[in-house]
C-alpha positions, 0 to 999 in steps of 0.5 A: 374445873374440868376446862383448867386442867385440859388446859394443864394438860395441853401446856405439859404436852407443849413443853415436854414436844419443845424440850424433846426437840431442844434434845434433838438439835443438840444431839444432832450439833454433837453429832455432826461436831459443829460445836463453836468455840467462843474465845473470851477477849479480855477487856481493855485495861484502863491506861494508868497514869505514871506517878509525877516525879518528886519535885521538892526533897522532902518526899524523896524519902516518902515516895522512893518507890515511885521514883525507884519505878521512874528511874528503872522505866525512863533508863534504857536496857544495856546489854552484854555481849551476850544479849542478856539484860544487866540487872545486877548493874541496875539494882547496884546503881539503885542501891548506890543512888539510895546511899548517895541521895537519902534525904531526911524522913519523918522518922529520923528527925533525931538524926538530922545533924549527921544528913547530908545536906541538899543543894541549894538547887533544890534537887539532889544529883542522883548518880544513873545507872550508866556510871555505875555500870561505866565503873564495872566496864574497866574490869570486863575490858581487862578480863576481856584483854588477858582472854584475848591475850592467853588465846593469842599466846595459845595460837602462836604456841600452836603455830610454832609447833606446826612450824617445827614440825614441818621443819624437822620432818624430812620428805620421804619417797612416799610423799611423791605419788605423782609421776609427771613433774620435773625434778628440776621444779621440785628442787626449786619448790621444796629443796635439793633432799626432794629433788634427789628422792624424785630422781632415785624413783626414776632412776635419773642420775643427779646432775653436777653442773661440771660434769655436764660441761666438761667431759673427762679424761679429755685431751686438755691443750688447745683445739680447733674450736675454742670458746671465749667469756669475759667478766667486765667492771664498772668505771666512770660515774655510776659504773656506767661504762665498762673495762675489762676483769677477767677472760677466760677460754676453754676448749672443745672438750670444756677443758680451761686453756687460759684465765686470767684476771686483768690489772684496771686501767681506770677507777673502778666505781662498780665492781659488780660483784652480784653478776661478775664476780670480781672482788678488788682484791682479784684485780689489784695483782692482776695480768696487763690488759696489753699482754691479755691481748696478745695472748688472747689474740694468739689462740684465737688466730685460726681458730672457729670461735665460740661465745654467747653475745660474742661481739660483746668479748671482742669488742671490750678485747679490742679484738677483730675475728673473721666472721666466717669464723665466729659461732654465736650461740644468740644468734642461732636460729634453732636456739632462738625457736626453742627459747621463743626469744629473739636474743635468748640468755646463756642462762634459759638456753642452757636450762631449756637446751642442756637441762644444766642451770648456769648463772645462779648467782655470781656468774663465772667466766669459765663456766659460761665458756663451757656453757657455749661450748657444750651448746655448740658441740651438741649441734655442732653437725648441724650447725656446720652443714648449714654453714656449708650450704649456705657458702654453696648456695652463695658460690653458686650465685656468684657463678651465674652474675659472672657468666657472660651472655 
């Protein structure tokens, strides 16, 4: 008895050291937080097996939600343009399938002679989503057009407003806050109101063309140095060959001495209106090319001659003039440097030289004539000196080939 309960007594110690010591290491994981976290795995789901698709007609009608379950997984998701699934369109197309494709159940046996009946295939057509959605896609196309159309509407609107705007809205001094920049570039690029505003803020008097050239109150005859421009038409086939139109002098001071049309001596193919300037109306009363000649020919007589391309005058004038009298605007070097061209045009020389635009559009004999003149006059001291030296570094040369040894 006594040796049972000693051994009660031990197993008690036993278990109470043993739960003690289980209180200890969970005391002690606690503490240190080394708790692991188990995470539980679902189980694998069994993979089920899809209903098999009806095959007689009879049990559409029985087995409808399966083949309702068939159609919706075997059709592909349409999207919208705004990536959302169409649902709406696929339960419409369900419903119209439904309507369309309804065969007879065991139920409605009373009812079998207002059914429809089934092909002889065997199975009913039964319409898919994609038709029924194909029918609403009209609709979105025409929303689609009217939107597009009312914002183009709205953009063409808005862009004529802009556009009147800008058109009534006049440039102010304000406007220009750059100092740097020609008035002649301005007037090109944003008109002849802006051009003037830049000149009044730099206190720069706008140009007139005439005035430039021809200086007022100016003895008005003949001079002894005279400037010279003709305007030539087109004759022979395809206006190739050239007569003379018009001839036009002036003097010193740009003051016009002479200018007169001349009657054709041919017919003329080509007026060349755009650069001459020369209408029909212009020739058909006008001056004999012989009488021209003479007259020409008479003021030129003793006189230094000014022109641009003058060969060109001469020759159509059937003129001869001395060369040492003869000042040719195209071929003076110093102009040539500034217009960085070996045969530079009246109309860059006297953009470049005179700040005066010329030739815009039809050309004037008259004024290419002061043009070349005014070209003139503004070096003609240069221009003469160097003549002179030249005619005395030649002399000079001549004196020492005729010197006996």
């Amino acid at each position: 008895m006594q040796s049972t309960m000693s051994k009660a007594k031990e197993k008690k110690a036993h278990s109470d050291a043993k739960a003690t010591a289980k209180d200890k290491r969970k005391k002690f994981w606690i503490k240190h937080n080394v708790k692991k976290k188990f995470v539980k795995t679902a189980a694998p789901q069994k993979h089920q097996e899809k209903a098999a698709p009806p095959q007689e007609p009879q049990q559409i009608s029985a087995n409808w939600k399966s083949l309702q379950q068939i159609l919706k997984s075997s059709q592909p998701e349409k999207r919208h343009q705004n990536g959302l699934v169409t649902k709406e369109n696929q339960e419409n197309a369900v419903k119209v399938g439904s309507t369309n494709s309804s065969a007879p159940s065991q139920g409605d046996s009373g009812r079998t002679g207002q059914q429809k009946k089934v092909p002889a295939g065997g199975k009913p057509k039964l319409p898919a989503a994609s038709e029924s959605q194909k029918a609403a896609a009209p609709k979105r196309k025409r929303d689609k057009e009217t939107a597009t159309s009312e914002q183009a509407a709205k953009i063409k609107k808005k862009k004529s407003s802009n556009v009147s705007l800008v058109e009534e809205r006049k440039p102010t001094e304000a406007d220009f806050w750059f100092d740097d920049v020609d008035p002649d570039d301005i007037e090109e690029t944003m008109g002849a109101e802006a051009a003037e505003i830049m000149r009044k803020k730099h206190g720069i008097r706008s140009k007139d063309t005439e005035s430039s050239l021809v200086k007022e109150k100016a003895f008005d005859g003949l001079t002894r140095v005279v400037a010279i421009d003709c305007e030539m038409v087109g004759v022979g086939p395809g206006g190739e060959d050239s007569i003379l139109a018009r001839v036009s002098l002036v003097n010193m001071f740009g003051k016009c001495i002479y200018d007169k049309y001349v009657k054709a001596t041919e017919e003329v193919t080509d007026y060349r209106t755009a650069v001459s300037g020369i209408r029909p109306e212009d020739i058909k009363d006008g001056e004999d090319i012989r009488t021209v000649q003479k007259e020409v020919g008479d003021i030129l007589q003793g006189r230094i001659v000014v022109g641009h391309a003058i060969h060109n005058d001469l020759k159509i004038l059937l003129l001869d003039h001395p060369k040492k009298m003869i000042r040719d605007t195209q071929k003076y070097k110093p102009f040539r440097r500034i217009a960085k061209s070996g045969r530079p045009s009246l109309k860059v020389l006297c953009k470049e030289v005179l700040n005066v635009k010329v030739q815009q559009g039809e050309h004037s004999s008259v004024q290419d004539a002061q043009a070349t003149m005014r070209l003139y006059t503004l070096v003609k001291k240069q221009w003469e000196s160097e003549i002179k030296a030249g005619k005395k570094n030649k002399d000079s040369k001549e004196k020492k080939k005729r010197k006996p040894r």
